[in-house]
C-alpha positions in Angstrom: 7.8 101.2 51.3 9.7 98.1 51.9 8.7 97.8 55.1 5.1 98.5 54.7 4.9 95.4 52.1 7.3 93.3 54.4 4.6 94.0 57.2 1.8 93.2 54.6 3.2 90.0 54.2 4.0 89.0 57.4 0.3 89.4 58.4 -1.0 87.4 55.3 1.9 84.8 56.6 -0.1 85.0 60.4 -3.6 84.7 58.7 -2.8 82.0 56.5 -0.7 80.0 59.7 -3.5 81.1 61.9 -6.4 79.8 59.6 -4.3 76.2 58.8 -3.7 75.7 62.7 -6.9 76.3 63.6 -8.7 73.7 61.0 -6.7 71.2 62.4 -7.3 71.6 66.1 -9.7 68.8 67.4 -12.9 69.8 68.6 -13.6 73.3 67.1 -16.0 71.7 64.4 -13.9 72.1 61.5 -11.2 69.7 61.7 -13.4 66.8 61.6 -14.6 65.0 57.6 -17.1 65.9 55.9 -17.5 62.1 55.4 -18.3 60.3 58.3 -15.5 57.0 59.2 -16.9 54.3 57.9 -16.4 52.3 60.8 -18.8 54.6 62.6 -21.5 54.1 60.0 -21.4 50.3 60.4 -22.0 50.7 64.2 -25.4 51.0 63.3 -27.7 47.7 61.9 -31.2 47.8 60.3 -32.2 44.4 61.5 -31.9 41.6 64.7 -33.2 38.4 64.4 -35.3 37.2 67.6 -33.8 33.8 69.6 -36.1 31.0 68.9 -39.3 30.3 70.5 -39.5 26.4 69.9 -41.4 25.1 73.3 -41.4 21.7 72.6 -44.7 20.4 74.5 -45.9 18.0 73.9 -49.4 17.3 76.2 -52.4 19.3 76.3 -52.4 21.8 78.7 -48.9 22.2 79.3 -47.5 25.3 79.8 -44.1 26.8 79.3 -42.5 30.1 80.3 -38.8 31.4 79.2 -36.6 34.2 80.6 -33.3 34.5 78.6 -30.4 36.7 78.1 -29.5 37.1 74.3 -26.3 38.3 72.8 -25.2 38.4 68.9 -22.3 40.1 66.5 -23.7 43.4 67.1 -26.0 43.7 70.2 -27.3 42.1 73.6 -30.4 41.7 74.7 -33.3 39.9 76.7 -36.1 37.8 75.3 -39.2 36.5 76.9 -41.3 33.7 76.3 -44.4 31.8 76.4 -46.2 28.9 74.7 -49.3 26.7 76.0 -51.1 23.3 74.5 -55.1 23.9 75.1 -55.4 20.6 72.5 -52.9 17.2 72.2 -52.3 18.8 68.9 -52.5 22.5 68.8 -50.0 25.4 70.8 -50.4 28.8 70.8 -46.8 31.1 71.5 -45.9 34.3 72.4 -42.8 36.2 72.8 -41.6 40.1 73.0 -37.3 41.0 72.7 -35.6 44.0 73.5 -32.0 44.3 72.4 -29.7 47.4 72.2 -26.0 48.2 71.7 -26.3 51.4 73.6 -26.2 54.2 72.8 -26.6 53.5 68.3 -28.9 50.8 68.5 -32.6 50.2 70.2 -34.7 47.3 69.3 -38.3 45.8 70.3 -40.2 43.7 69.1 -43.4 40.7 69.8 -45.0 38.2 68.1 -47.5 35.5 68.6 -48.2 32.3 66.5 -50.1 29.1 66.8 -49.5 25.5 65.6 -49.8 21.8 65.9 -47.9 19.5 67.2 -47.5 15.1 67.4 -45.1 12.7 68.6 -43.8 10.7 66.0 -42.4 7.9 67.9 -40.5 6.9 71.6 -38.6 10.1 72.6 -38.7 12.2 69.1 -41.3 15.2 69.0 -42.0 17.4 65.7 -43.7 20.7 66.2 -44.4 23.6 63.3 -45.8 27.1 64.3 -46.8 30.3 62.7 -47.6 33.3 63.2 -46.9 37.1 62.8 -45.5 40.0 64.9 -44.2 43.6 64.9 -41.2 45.3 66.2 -38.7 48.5 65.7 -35.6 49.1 65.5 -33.9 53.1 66.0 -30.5 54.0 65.3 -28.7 56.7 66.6 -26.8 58.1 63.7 -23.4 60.1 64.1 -25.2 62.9 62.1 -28.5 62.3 63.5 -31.0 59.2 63.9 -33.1 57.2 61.9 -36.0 54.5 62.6 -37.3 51.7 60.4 -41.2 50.1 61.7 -41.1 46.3 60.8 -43.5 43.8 61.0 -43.3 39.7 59.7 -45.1 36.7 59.3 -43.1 33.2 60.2 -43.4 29.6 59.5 -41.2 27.5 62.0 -41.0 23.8 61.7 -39.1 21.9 64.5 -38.0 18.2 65.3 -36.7 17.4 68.7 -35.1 14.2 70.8 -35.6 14.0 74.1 -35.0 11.5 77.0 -37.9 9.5 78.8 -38.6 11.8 81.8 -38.3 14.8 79.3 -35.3 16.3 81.9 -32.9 17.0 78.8 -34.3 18.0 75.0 -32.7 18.8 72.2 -34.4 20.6 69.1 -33.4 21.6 65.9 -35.4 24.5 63.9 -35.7 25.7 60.7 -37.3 29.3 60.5 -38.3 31.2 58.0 -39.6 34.8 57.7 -41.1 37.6 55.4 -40.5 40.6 57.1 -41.5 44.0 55.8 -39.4 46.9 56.4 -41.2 50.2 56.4 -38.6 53.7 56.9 -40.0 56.0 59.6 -37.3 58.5 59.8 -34.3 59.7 58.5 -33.4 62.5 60.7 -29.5 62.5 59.6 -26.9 64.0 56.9 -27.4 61.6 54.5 -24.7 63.1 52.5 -22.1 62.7 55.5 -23.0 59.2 56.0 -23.8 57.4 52.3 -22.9 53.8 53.8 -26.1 54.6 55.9 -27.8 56.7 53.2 -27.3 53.3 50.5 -28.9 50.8 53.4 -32.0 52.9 53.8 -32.6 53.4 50.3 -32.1 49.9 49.8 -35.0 49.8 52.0 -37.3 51.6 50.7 -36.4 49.9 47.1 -37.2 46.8 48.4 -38.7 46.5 52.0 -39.9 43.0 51.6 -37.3 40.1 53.0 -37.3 36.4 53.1 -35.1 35.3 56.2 -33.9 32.0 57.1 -32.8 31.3 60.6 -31.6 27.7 61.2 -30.5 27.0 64.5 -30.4 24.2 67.4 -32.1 24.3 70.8 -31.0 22.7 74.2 -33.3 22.4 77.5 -31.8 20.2 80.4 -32.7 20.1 84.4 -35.9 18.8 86.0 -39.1 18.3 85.0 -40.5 21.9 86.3 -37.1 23.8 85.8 -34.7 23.4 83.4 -31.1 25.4 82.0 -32.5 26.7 78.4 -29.9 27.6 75.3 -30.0 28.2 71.6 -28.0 29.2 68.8 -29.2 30.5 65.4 -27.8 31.8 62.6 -29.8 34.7 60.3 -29.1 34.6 56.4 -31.4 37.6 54.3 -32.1 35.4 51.1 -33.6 38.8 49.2 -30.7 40.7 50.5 -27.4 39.6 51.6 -25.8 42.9 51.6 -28.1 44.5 54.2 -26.0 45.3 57.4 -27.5 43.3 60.0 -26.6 41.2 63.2 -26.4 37.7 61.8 -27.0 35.5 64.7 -28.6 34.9 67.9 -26.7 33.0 71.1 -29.9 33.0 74.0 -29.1 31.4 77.4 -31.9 31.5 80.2 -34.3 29.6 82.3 -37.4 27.5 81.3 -40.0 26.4 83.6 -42.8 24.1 82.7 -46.0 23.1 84.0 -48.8 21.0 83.0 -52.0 22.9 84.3 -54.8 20.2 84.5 -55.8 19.5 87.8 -55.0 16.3 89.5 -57.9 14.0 90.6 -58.7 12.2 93.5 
């Protein structure tokens, strides 16, 4: 008999050893939390602000085109612009952005805007647009993936210096936004991921925003071509605690034309 229960035991010994080894061996879908790191939540952001498009014309029928690299705390992107002066006092703008921080994070979006524009005396400019636009933003999840449709209205009032030829310009911008934020998809464990789970139902509690995105702008070159940069920094008034990139560093080219034909 002794030996029948010694055996009996050894073999709920095995199991039991057996069972604990293999719940801890990496890989075999068992080891891992049921509550996804933090850390790994928070690789993923619900919103990016764009780099500003301040062109800084300033006589009819000029014409400006930028091509810039963007980069902030938590992605990288491109961003390409356009602005023309059909009037002395009235631009039109348009700009689309694509930024990622592969492979959690995809983000597009475009906008276009109008506004006036005067000199107010030798060498200072002043410039305010507005305008509206539409973009998405789709995270890849460690449970799954989710995607939030926004669009946004802007009013962005600039003031800028520049030297007599216009070869060097220096802006500073105040923009602010309303952005609405409308939750597409939530195709991930929400109850393996609540840091995630509390942003998007933050979302859809309130999905309208006011943002505020100061920042300074810096052209220099030739009169055609010129080195373009700008910083700006993204503050959510409604919500401070959304997880979000915060700011915007652009570097790129600008060229600029004035299209009116010359006459003999």
């Amino acid at each position: 008999m002794k030996p029948l229960i010694f055996s009996r035991a050894l073999l709920f010994i095995s199991i039991a050893a057996g069972f604990f080894l293999t719940s801890c061996v990496p890989g075999n879908g068992i080891s891992e939390p049921y509550i996804v790191d933090e850390s790994r939540q928070k690789e993923n952001i619900y919103y990016i602000p764009s780099a500003p498009n301040a062109p800084l014309l300033s006589e009819k029928n000029d014409l400006n085109f930028n091509v810039a690299s963007t980069t902030g705390s938590r992605f990288r992107g491109v961003e390409i612009q356009t602005a023309f002066l059909p009037s002395k006092h009235i631009g039109i703008t348009g700009s689309y952005s694509h930024a990622a921080n592969s492979p959690e994070i995809k983000y597009n979006r475009f906008e276009l805007g109008s506004g006036y524009i005067t000199k107010l005396n030798k060498g200072w400019h002043f410039e305010t647009y507005a305008g509206f636009g539409a973009g998405k933003i789709s995270n890849s999840h460690y449970t799954g993936s989710s995607e939030i449709n926004l669009t946004h209205f802007f009013l962005q009032p600039a003031v800028s210096v520049s030297n007599q030829k216009k070869t060097a310009q220096l802006g500073i911008i105040s923009r602010f936004e309303g952005v609405n934020f409308k939750v597409a998809d939530t195709l991930f464990n929400t109850e393996r991921e609540p840091f995630s789970t509390g942003q998007l139902i933050s979302l859809y509690d309130q999905p309208f925003h006011i943002m505020w995105q100061p920042g300074l702008l810096f052209r220099f070159g030739w009169k055609n071509f010129k080195f373009h940069t700008a910083y700006s920094f993204s503050a959510d008034l409604t919500n401070p605690d959304l997880y979000r990139a915060n700011d915007n560093f652009s570097f790129g080219l600008s060229l600029r034309f004035n299209t009116t034909e010359k006459r003999l």
